[in-house]
N, C-alpha and C positions, 0 to 999 in steps of 0.2 A: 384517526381515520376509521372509518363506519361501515363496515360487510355488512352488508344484506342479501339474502336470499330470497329470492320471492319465487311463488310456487302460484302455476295455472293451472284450474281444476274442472273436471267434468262437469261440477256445479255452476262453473260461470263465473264463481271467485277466484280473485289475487287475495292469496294468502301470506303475508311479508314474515317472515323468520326474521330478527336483529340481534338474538343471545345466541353468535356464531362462536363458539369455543376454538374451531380450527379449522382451519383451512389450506388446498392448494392448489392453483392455478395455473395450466402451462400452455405454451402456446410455439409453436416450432414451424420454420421453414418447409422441413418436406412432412410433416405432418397435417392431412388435411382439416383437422378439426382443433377445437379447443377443448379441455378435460377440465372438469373442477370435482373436488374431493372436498366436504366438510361434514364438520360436526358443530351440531347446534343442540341448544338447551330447550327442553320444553315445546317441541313442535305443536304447534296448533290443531294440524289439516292431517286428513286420514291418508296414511302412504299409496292406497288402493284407487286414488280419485289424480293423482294430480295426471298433467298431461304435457306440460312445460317447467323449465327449468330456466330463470334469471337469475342472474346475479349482478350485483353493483359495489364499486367502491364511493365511498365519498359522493352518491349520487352518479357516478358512471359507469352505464352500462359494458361491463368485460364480458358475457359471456352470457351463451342463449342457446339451450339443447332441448335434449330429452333426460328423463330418466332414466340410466342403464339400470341404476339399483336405489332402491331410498328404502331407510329398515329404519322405524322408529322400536325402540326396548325402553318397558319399563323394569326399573329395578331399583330398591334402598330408598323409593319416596323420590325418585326421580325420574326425568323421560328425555332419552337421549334422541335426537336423530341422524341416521348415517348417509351421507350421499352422494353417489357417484355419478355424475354426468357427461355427456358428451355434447357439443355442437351439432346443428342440425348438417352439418354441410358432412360429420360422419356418415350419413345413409348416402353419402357419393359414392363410397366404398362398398353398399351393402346392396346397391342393385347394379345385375346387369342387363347390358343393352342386346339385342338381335344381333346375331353374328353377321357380318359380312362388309360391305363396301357403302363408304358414305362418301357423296361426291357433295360441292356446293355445300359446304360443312362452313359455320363462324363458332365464334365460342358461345355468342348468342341463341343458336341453334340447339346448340348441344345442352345448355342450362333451364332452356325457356321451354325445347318441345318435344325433348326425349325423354327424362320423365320427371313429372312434377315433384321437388321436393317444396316440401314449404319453408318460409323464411330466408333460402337460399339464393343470394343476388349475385351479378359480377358486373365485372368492367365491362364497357358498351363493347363490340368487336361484331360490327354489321355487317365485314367482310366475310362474303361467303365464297370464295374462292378455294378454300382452303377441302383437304380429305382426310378422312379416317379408317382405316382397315379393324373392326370390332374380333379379334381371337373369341372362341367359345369360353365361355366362363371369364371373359374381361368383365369389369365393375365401370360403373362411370366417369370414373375418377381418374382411370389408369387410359380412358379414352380421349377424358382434359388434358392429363401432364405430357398424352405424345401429340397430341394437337399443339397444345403449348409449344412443346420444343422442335416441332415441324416449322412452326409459322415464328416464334419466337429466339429460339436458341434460350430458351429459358422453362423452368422449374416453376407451375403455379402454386400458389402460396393464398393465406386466405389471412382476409384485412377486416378491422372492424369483426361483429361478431360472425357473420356469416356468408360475408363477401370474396368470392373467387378471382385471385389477378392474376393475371399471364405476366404485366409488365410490372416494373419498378412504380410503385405508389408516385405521382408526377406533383404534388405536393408534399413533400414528407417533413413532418419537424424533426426539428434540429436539437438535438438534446448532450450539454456540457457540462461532467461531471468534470467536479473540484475535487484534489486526491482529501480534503479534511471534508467532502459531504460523503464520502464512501466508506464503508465495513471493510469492504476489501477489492482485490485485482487479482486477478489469475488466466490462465493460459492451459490449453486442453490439447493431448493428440489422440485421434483414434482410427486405429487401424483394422478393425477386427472387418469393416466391409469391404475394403478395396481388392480391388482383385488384381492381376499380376499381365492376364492374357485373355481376352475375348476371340472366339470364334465361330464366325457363320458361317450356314451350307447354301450353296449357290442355288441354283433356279434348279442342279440336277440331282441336288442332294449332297454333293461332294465338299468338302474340308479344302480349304487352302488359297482361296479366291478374298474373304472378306476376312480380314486378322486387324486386333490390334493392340496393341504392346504400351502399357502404363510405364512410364519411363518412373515415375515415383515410387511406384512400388517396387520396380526392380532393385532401384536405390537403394532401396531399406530394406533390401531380401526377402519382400515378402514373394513366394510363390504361389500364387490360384489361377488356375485355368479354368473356360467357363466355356462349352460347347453349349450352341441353341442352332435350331433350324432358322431356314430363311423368317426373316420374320415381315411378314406384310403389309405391316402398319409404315414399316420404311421402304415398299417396294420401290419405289422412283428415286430414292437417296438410299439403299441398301448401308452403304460404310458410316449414314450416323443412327442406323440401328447401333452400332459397336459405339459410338462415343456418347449416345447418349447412355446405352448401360452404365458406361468409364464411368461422366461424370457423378451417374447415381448412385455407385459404387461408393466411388470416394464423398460422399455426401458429411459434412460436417466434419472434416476431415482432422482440419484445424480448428479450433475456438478462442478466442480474448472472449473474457466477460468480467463484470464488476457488481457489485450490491451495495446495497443501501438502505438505510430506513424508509419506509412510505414507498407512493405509488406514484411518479409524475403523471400515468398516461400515454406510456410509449406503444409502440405498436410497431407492428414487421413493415420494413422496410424504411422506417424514421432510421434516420442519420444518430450514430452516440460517436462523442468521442471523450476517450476517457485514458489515463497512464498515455500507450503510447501509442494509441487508438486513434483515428484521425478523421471524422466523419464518414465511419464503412455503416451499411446497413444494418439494421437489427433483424437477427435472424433466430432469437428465443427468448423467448420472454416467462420467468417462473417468477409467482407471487405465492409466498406462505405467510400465515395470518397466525399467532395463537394469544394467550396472556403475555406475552412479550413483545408483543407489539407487529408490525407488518415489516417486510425483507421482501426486494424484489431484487432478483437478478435480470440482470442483462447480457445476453450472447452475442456474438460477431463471426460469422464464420468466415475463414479463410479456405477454400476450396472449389471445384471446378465451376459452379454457379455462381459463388461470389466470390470474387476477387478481391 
């Protein structure tokens, strides 16, 4: 299987790196972008010029950003290059919008004519019915995920290299590990986010009107409590400002995942079933490359967005 990097440059050249030494790949549910990290032999193109970031397996496009960092070092008669990137749909995160009240709001709206990123697509969503309350210093993205779960009861996630979903992928492949094609099976908990007790201040300020009580984590003794003011992006549904914290909270809460040699192809929200796994969504996907050949994991979360 064949990593390629190819680099877009102020000069108007595709630059293709193929002497990739190592590499990693990850790709995650509540994370709005994709990350790649490699190391490659003998860079061609000068660090100072490029302006894009591709990468491919086996001729498939995985992944399409910017440069965060690319360091070429020469030393001992050779020339290393270092590079860290991110996905265009990271600058979701890095602008915000004008504070205050969006009425006639779609996810269309919010992608297409609030501020232009490049490369950045989503799923069609012409319904403009929909609103948004912008807090100061909100980012783009935290404007999608409560649009999303206003109109969806769902957590947007990002498909293909720089495609934004609200919904479940409406075609997803179906991908069935054999336990003799697998490295291994494993099983994840993590606790360190979930919180114990939410609580909002009413329209007067006051404690004691909007509460709500994580019956799991009580379970398992964790105690956090979490005081926030009214919050007005849920003015008209105030009590799922508290469940959607909940479910953020507990975000990746539980994990199945599995690996293997090579790369089928998968993608967030394709079906795996694998040990005792049984067609649940894919909800992470990590790809490391080096002289010992290519290893992909696959994640499955069990928690308050995927069941």
């Amino acid at each position: 299987m064949e990593a390629v990097v190819l680099f877009r440059n102020t000069t108007g050249m595709d630059v293709e790196e193929h002497r990739v030494l190592s590499f990693t790949f990850r790709k995650e549910a509540y994370t709005p972008y994709t990350t790649l990290t490699a190391r490659f032999l003998a860079p061609s193109n000068d660090p100072t010029t490029v302006t894009e970031v591709l990468f491919y397996l086996d001729g498939r496009l995985v992944h399409h950003g910017i440069a965060d960092s690319y360091t070429v070092t020469r030393s001992g008669g050779s020339t290393v290059g270092v590079l860290r990137s991110r996905s265009f749909t990271s600058m979701l995160l890095q602008n915000q919008m004008e504070p205050g009240l969006y009425t006639d709001i779609s996810l269309n709206k919010l992608i297409d004519t609030m501020i232009h990123i490049p490369y950045v697509t989503h799923e069609d969503d012409p319904d403009d019915s929909g609103y948004i309350f912008v807090k100061y210093g909100s980012d783009l993205w935290e404007a999608v995920a409560n649009f999303s779960y206003k109109k969806m009861r769902t957590y947007p996630y990002i498909r293909g290299t720089n495609c934004v979903m609200m919904t479940p992928y409406p075609q997803p492949e179906t991908f069935a590990y054999s336990n003799s094609s697998l490295l291994s099976t494993g099983s994840r908990l993590k606790l360190n986010t979930m919180v114990s007790c939410l609580h909002m201040e009413d329209m007067s300020g006051q404690y004691g009107t909007f509460d709500l009580i994580d019956q799991e984590a009580q379970a398992r003794d964790i105690t956090r409590h979490r005081y926030f003011e009214l919050d007005r992006q849920f003015v008209y549904q105030p009590q799922e400002a508290l469940e959607y914290r909940d479910k953020f909270a507990a975000r990746g809460w539980r994990k199945d995942f599995c690996t293997y040699s090579g790369y089928n192809g998968e993608d967030l929200c394709d079906l795996a079933t694998f040990g005792g796994v049984s067609g649940r969504r894919i909800t992470s996907i990590t790809i490391t490359g080096s002289s010992s050949g290519i290893i992909t994991e696959i994640g499955t979360y069990r928690d308050k967005f995927y069941t």
